[in-house]
C-alpha positions in Angstrom: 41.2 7.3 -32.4 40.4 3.6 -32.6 40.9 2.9 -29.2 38.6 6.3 -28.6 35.8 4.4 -30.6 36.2 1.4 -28.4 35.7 2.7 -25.4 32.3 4.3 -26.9 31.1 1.4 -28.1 31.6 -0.7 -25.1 29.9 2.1 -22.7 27.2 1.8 -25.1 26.8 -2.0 -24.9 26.4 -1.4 -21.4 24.0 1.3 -22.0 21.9 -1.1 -23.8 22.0 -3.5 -21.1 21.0 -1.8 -18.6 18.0 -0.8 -20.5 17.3 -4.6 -21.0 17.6 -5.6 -17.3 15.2 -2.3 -16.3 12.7 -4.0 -19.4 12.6 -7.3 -17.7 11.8 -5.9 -14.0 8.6 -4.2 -15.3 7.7 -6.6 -17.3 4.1 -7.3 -15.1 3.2 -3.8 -16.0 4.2 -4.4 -20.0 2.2 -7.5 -19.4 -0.7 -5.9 -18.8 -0.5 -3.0 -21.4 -0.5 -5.9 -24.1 -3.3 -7.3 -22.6 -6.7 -7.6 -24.7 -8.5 -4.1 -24.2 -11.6 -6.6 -22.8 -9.7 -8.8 -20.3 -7.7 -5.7 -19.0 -10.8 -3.8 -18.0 -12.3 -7.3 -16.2 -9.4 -7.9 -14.5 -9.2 -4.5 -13.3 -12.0 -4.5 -11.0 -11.3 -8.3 -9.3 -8.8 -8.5 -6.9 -8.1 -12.0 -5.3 -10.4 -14.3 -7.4 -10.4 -15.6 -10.7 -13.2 -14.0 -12.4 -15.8 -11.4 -11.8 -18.9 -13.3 -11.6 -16.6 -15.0 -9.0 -15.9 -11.6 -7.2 -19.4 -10.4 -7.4 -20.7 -13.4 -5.6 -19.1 -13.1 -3.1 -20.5 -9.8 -2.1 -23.2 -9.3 1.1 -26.7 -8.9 -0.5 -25.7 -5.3 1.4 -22.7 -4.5 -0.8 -24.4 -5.6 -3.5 -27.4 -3.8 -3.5 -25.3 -0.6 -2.9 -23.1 -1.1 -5.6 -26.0 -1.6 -7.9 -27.5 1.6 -6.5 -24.1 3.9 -6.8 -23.8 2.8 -10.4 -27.3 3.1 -11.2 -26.9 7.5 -9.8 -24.1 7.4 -11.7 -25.9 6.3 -14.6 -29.5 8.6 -14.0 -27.0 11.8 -13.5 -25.2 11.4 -16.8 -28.9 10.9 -18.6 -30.6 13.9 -16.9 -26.8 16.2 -18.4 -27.6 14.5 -21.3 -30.9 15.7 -21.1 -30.2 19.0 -20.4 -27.6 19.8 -22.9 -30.1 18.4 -25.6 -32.7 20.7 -24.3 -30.1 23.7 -24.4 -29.3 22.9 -27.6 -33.3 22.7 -28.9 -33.6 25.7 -27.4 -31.0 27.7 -29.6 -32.2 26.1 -32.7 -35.3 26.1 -32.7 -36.8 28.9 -30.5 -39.7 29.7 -32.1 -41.2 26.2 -31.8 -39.9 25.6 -28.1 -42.9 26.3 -26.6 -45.0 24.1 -29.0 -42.6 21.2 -28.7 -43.2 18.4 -25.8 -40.7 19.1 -23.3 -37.3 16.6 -23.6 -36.6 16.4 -19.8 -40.1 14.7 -18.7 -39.6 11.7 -21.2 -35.9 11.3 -20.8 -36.0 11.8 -16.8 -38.4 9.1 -16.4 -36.7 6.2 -18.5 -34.5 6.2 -15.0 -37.2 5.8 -12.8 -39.0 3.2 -14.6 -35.8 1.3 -14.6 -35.7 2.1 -10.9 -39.3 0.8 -10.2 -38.2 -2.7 -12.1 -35.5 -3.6 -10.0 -33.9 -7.2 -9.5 -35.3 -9.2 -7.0 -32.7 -12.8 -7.5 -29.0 -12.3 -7.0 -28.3 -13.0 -10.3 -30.0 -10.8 -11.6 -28.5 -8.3 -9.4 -24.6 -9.6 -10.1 -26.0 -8.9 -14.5 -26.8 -5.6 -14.0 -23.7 -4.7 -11.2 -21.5 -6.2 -14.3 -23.2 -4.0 -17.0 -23.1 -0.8 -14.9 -19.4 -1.7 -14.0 -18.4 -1.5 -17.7 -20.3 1.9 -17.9 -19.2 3.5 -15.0 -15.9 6.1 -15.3 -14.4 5.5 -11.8 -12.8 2.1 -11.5 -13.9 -0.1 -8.7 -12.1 -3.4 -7.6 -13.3 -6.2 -5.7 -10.8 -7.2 -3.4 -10.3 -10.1 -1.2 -9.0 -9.8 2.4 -8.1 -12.4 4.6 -8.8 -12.9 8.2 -6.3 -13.7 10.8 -8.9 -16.6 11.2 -8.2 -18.1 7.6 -11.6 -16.6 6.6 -11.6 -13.5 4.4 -14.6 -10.8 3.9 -14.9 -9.1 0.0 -15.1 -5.7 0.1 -16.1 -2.8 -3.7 -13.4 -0.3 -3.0 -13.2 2.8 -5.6 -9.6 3.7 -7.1 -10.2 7.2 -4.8 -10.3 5.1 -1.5 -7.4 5.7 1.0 -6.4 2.7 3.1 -7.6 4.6 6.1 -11.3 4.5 4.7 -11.1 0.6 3.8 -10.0 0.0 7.4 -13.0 2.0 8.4 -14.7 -0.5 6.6 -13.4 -3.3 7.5 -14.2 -2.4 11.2 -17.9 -1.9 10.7 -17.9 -5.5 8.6 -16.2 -7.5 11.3 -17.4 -5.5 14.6 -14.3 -5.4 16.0 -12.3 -2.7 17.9 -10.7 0.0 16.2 -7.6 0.2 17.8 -4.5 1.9 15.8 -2.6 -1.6 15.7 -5.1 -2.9 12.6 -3.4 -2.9 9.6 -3.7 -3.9 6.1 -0.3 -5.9 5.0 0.5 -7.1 1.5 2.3 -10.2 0.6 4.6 -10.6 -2.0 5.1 -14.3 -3.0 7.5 -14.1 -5.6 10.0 -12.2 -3.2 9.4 -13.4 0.2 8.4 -9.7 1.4 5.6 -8.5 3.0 4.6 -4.5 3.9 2.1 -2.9 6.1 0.2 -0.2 4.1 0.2 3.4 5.0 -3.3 5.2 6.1 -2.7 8.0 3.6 -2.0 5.8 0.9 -4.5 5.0 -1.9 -5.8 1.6 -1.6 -5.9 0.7 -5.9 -3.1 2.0 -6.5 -0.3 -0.6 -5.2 -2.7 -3.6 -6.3 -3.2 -2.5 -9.8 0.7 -3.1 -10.0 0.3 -6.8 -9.4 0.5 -9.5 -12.3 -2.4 -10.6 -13.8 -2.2 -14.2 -11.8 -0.2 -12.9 -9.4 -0.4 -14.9 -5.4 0.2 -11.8 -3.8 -2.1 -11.3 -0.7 -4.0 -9.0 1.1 -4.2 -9.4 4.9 -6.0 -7.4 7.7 -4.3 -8.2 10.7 -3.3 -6.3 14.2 0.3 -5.0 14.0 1.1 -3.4 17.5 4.8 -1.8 15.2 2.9 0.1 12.8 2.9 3.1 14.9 5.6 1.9 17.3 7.6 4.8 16.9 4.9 7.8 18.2 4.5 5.1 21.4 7.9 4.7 21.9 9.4 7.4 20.3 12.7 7.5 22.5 13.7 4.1 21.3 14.4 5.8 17.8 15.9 9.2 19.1 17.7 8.0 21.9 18.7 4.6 20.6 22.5 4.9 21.8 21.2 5.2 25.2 21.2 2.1 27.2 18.0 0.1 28.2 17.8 1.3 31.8 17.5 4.8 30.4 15.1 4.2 28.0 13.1 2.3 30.3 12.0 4.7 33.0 11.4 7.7 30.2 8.1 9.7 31.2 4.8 10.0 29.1 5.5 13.5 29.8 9.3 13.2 28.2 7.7 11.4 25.1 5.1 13.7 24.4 8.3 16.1 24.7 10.2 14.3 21.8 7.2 14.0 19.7 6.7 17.6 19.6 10.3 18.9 19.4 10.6 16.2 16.3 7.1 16.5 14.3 5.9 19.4 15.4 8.9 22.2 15.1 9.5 23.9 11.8 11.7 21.4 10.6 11.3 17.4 10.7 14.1 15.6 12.6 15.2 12.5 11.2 16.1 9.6 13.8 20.7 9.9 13.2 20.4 5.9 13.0 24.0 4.5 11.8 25.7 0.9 12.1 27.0 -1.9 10.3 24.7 -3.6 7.5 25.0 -6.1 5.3 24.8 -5.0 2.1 24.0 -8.0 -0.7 26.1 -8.2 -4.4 23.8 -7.5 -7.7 23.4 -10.7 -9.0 25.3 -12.7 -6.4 24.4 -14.7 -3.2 27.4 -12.2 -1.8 27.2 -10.3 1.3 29.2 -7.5 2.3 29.3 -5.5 5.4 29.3 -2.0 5.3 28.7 1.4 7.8 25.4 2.8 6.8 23.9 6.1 7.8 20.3 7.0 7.8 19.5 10.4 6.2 16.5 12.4 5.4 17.4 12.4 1.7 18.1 8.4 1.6 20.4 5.5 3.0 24.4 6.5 2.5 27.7 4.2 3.2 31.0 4.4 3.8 33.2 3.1 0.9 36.3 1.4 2.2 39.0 3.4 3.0 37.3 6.5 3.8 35.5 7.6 6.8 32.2 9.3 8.0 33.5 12.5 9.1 34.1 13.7 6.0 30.3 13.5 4.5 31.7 14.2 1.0 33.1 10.9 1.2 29.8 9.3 1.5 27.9 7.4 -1.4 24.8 7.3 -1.6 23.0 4.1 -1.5 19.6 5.0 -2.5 17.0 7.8 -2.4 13.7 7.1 -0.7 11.5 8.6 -4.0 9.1 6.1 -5.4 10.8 3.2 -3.2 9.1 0.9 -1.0 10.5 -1.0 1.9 9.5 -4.5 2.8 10.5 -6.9 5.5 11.6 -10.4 4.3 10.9 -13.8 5.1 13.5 -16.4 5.3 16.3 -15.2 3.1 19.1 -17.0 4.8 18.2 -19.6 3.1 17.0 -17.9 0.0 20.1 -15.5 -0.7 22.3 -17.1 2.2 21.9 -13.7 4.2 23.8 -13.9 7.2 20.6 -13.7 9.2 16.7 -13.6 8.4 16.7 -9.9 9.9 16.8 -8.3 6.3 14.7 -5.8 4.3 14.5 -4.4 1.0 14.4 -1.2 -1.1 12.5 -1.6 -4.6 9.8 0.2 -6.9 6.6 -0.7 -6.9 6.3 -2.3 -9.9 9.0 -4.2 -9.3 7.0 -7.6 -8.5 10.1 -10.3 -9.3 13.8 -10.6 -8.4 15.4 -7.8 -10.3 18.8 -6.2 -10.7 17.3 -3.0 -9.0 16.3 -4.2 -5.9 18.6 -3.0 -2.6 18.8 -6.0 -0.4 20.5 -4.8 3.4 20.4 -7.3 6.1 21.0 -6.9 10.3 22.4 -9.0 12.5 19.2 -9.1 15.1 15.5 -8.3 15.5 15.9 -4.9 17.1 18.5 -3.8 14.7 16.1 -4.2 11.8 12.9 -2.8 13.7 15.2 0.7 14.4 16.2 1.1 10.6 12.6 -0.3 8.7 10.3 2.6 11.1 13.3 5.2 11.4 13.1 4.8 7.5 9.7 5.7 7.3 10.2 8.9 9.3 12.5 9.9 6.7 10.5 9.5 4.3 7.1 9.9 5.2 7.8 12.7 8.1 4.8 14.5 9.3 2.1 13.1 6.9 3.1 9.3 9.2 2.7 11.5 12.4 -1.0 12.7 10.7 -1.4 9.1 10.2 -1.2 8.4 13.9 -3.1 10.9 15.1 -6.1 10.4 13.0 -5.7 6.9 13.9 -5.8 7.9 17.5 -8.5 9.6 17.1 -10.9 7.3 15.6 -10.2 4.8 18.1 -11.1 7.2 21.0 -14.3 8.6 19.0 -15.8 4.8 18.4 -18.0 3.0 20.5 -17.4 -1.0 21.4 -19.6 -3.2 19.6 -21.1 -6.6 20.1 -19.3 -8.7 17.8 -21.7 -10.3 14.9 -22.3 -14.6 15.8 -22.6 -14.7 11.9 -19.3 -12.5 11.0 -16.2 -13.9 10.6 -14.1 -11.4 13.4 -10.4 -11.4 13.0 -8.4 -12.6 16.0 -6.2 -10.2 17.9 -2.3 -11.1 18.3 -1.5 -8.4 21.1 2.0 -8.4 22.4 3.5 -6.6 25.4 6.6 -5.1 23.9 6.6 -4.9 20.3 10.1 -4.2 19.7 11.3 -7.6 21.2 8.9 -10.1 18.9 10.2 -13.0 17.7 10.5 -14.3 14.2 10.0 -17.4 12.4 11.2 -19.5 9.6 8.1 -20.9 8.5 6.4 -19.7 5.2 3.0 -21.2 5.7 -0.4 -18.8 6.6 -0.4 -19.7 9.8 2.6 -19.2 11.0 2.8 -15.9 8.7 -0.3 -13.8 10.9 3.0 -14.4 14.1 6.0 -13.2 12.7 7.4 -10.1 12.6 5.4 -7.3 11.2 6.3 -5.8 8.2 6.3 -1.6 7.4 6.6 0.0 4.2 7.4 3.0 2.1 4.5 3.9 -0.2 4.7 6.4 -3.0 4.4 10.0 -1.4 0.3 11.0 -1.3 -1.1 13.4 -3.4 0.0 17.3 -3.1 3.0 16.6 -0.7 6.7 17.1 -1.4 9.4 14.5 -0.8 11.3 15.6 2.7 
């Protein structure tokens, strides 16, 4: 019995320490939920500076004017139902005086338009009333920061509704360049190392309102010729056993044949990607190699002494729901990973080295580039082959435009092959718009069902 006793008390000190490590890796987000009910809502809407006034002068005179005007309808629609609902209510009261009594609707309807007639003519005056109306207004906006591949950076009022897709549209009309699929917006993580490529479908706000308060994650918009790598090329994922030759001198006809026999049959096929990986100790600077294999439902092993041809024996290394994958920079030196080629597993809230974070590294550049996309297919499925094709098709609907002498364009970093780009070593800015680029798993979109 006492030995019964100790075995229950021990499981529950481990119980209990679990639940402490699991505290400390979302700690941002307790962070912010014991933040002053005032500084929360500021910080809320001002992504990349360090306060709002800050944020809101940044804005074009353009922006600015239409972010006065979208709060201001906001504002006039909720008078006039205000209005309305007193006039209802007058009305079912007081019936018999009604038609004596002034009507409500001509007084209260023009308070709106007088305020409209008065508007601000100084930017300051503008940036007061944006920053009253902000504090009014029920749908949170953000001011947000992005960076230029030309160490410039345009600010941009996105809405918590906005997909990413919609901010790149954006983004393209504010720096006149092309709209070619490659263009991507890419978050850095500076705490970790680890950077991601956000998904069209995927809301803009959300990701970014899991940051830290003073947090030196980044947002870049930058051209990433792997982003949709694996609808160009899709016989480098679902042939990859056959040698280069082979995959060389595969047809447009052939690929447009994989592409529909894998995206557009009843079911989804999954790239069958397996190989050694290096999979890293919890807690340790420990690396151990293991046979992975890439499933629709998540990333399995083999445990030693067992094999893959029994699939009972394998263990399941992680599920892909409400995970996100990021490439890494420099984690030889880091977590002595046998190579830099590594990438990681991790929720998003997750914002600091944690216990539950999967670490897997590869021994080369292709290697890694085959599992981080092939992953996303898993995942992601059709809604990334949606992605694509709406991406296609905005390119082929838009018209070239004469780039802007007084806009800060991004620079294009084309290259010929994207699965055989080089990496590099070096963590500063520069450098960082060359190296490999990163993809991600976002949280599955709205309405959709895990694959």
């Amino acid at each position: 019995m006492t030995e019964k006793m100790e075995d229950i008390n021990a499981s529950f000190s481990d119980l209990l320490g679990e639940m402490d490590l699991l505290t400390q890796s979302l700690e941002p987000a307790a962070e912010l939920s014991e933040m002053d009910p005032a500084s929360q809502r500021e910080s809320s809407f001002s992504i990349g500076f360090t306060d709002v006034n800050e944020s809101l002068n940044e804005l074009e005179d353009l922006d600015l004017d239409a972010l006065v005007a979208d709060l201001g309808s906001n504002s006039i629609t909720s008078e006039e139902r205000l209005s309305a609902d007193e006039q209802n209510l007058s009305s079912i009261t007081t019936q018999e005086s009604e038609a004596a009594a002034p009507p409500l609707t001509s007084n209260t309807a023009e308070s709106p338009r007088v305020q409209q007639r008065s508007e601000p003519q100084t930017k300051a005056d503008k940036i007061k009333l944006a920053l009253e109306k902000l504090r009014e207004a029920k749908v949170r906006k953000l001011i947000v920061k992005v960076l230029m591949s030309d160490r410039s950076f345009k600010t941009l009022m996105v809405h918590e509704r906005q997909t990413v897709r919609e901010v790149l549209d954006k983004l393209f009309e504010k720096t006149h360049c092309d709209c070619s699929i490659d263009w991507s917006l890419c978050e850095t993580n500076h705490e970790l190392q680890a950077e991601r490529i956000f998904e069209d479908h995927e809301c803009f706000v959300e990701p970014l309102s899991a940051w830290t308060r003073h947090s030196e994650n980044k947002i870049y918009f930058v051209s990433r010729p792997q982003k949709y790598a694996l609808f160009k090329e899709p016989q480098v994922f679902y042939m990859w056993k056959k040698n280069k030759t082979f995959l060389s001198g595969i047809t447009e006809k052939t690929k447009k044949l994989l592409l529909k026999e894998h995206f557009e049959g009843s079911a989804l096929i999954v790239p069958d990607l397996e190989g050694m990986l290096y999979l890293k100790d919890d807690g340790k600077k420990v690396w151990k190699e293991r046979y992975f294999l890439l499933r629709a439902s998540g990333i399995y092993y083999v445990p030693r002494g067992k094999t893959k041809q029994s699939p009972s024996d394998l263990a399941c290394f992680v599920h892909f729901e409400k995970v996100n994958i990021y490439t890494t920079d420099n984690y030889k030196q880091k977590y002595r990973a046998p190579s830099n080629f590594c990438f990681i597993l991790k929720h998003p809230c997750i914002q600091k080295d944690s216990h539950y974070i999967r670490f897997l590294c590869c021994d080369d550049e292709h290697t890694l580039f085959l599992w981080v996309n092939s992953i996303r297919v898993a995942k992601y499925g059709t809604v990334l082959y949606h992605n694509y094709q709406a991406a296609v098709k905005r390119a082929s609907t838009s018209k070239p435009t004469e780039p802007n002498p007084n806009s800060h364009s991004p620079q294009i970093h084309q290259q010929d092959n994207p699965v055989l780009l080089k990496t590099t070593e070096d963590n500063d800015d520069n450098d960082y718009l060359h190296k490999l680029p990163p993809d991600f798993i976002p949280l599955p979109p709205p309405g959709q069902t895990q694959l």
